[in-house]
C-alpha positions in Angstrom: 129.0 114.4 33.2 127.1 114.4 30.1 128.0 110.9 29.1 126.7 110.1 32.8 123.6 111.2 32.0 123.7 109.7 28.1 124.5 106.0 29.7 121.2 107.2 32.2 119.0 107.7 29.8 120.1 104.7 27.6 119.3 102.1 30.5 116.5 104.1 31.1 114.7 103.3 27.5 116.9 99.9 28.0 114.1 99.0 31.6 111.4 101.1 29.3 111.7 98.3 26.1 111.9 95.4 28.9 108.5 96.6 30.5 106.9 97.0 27.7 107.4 93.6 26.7 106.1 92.7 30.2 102.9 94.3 30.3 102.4 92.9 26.5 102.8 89.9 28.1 100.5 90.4 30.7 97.7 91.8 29.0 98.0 89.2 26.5 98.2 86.7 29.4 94.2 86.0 30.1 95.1 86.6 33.4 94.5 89.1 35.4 97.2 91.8 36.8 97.6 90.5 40.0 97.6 86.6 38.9 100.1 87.4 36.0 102.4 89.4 38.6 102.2 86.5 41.4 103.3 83.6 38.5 106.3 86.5 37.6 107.3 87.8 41.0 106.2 91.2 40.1 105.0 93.2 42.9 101.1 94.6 41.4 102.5 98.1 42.7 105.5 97.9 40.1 103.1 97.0 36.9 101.3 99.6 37.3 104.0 102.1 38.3 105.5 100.5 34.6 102.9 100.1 33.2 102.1 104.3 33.1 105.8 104.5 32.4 105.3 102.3 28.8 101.4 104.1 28.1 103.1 107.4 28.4 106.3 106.9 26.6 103.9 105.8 23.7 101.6 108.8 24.3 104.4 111.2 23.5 105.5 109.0 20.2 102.3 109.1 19.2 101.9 113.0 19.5 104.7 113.4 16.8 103.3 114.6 13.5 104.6 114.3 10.7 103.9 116.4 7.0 105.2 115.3 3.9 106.0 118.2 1.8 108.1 117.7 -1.4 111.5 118.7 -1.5 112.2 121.1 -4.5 115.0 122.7 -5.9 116.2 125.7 -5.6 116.0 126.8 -9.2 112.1 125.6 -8.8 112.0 128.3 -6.5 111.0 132.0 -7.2 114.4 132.4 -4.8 113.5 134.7 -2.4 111.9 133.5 1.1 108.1 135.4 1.3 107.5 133.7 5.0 109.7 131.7 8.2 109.1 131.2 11.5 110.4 129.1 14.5 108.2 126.3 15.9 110.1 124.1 19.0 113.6 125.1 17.4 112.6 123.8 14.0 113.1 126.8 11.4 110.3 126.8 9.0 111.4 128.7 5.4 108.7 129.4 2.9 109.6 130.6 -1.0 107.9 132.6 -3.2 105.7 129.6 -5.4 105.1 126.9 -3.0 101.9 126.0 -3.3 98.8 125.8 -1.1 98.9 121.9 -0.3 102.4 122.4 0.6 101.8 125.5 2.6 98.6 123.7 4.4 100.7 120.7 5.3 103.6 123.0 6.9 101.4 125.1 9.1 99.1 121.4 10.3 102.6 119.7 11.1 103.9 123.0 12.8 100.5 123.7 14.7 101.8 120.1 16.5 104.4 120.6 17.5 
């Protein structure tokens, strides 16, 4: 069952990468919607229904932040956690002597999420 739905989802991005490259095409075209779909045998109804398919597919990538924090040793550390909390089943672990730029970027990128 679950590599049913694995293969699903894989030609689903498959048909999502495809008409993305069409409606590049198209709005790259000159032409309008309804022209460029008549010259591809596109029904207009079909771009469009894509067409939101591939705008919010790249709405959710684009809502993924990211914070670089540096990655320090434990003996940089004063060894003992002083804050952690769960954000969207990401653990967040905080040690005594990180420092404010570090803290700021953890709590921005986990505010995102």
């Amino acid at each position: 069952m679950e590599k049913a739905a694995s293969l699903q989802r894989a030609n689903q991005q498959q048909r999502l990468v495809e008409w993305s490259r069409r409606v590049e095409a198209c709005r790259s075209s000159g032409l309008s919607v309804g022209q460029w779909c008549q010259e591809n045998g596109i029904a207009v109804s079909t771009y469009f229904s894509w067409q939101r398919k591939v705008f919010q597919a790249l709405k959710e990538v684009q809502e993924v932040t990211f914070a670089e924090a540096p990655i320090m040793e434990r003996s940089q550390l004063s060894g003992h956690i002083v804050a952690a909390m769960e954000v969207s089943g990401v653990r967040i672990q905080v040690y005594g002597g990180a420092d404010e730029a570090t803290l700021l970027a953890i709590l921005r990128a986990a505010k995102s999420c």
